[in-house]
N, C-alpha and C positions, 0 to 999 in steps of 0.2 A: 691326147691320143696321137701316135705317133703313126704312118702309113710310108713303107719303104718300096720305091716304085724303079723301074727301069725308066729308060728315056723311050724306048715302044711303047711302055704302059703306060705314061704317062702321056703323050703323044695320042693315044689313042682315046685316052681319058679327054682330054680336054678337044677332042672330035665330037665322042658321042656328048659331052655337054652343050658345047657349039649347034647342034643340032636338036638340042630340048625341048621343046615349047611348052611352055611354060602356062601354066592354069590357073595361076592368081600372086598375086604380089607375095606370098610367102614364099612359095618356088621359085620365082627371080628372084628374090634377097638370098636365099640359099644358093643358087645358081651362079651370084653377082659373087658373093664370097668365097665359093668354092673357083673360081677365074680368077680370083683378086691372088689367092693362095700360090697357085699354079704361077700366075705370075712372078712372083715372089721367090717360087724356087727356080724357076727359070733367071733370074738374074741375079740371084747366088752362085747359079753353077756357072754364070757366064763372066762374072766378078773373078769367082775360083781358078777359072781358067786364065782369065787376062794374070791376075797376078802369078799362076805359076808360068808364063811365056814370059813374064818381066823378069822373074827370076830367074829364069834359065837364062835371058839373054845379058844380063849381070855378073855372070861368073864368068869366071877368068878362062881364055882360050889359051890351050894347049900348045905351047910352039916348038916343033920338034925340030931342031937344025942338022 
């Protein structure tokens, strides 16, 4: 299953989890994996990002005489 999220939504998702309390070790296992995920696409997009700033800083500059 796939879940397509903005960075508020997702920002805010991982608030109200941070704030869960949790009722028995099956809700921290779901809790621990559902953070472990979020982290996960938290440094994909930050991966995504460094690589497209190398890239841009790779291409050839313009020189206008």
């Amino acid at each position: 299953m796939n879940l397509k999220l903005t960075t508020e939504q997702l920002e805010l998702l991982e608030f109200v989890i941070a704030e869960f309390e949790c009722q028995d070790d099956t809700e921290r296992d779901l809790i621990e994996g559902i953070v472990s995920q979020i982290y996960d696409v938290k440094e994909e997009e930050l991966l995504r990002a460094i690589g497209i700033l190398k890239a841009q800083a790779s291409q050839p500059k313009a020189e206008w005489n």
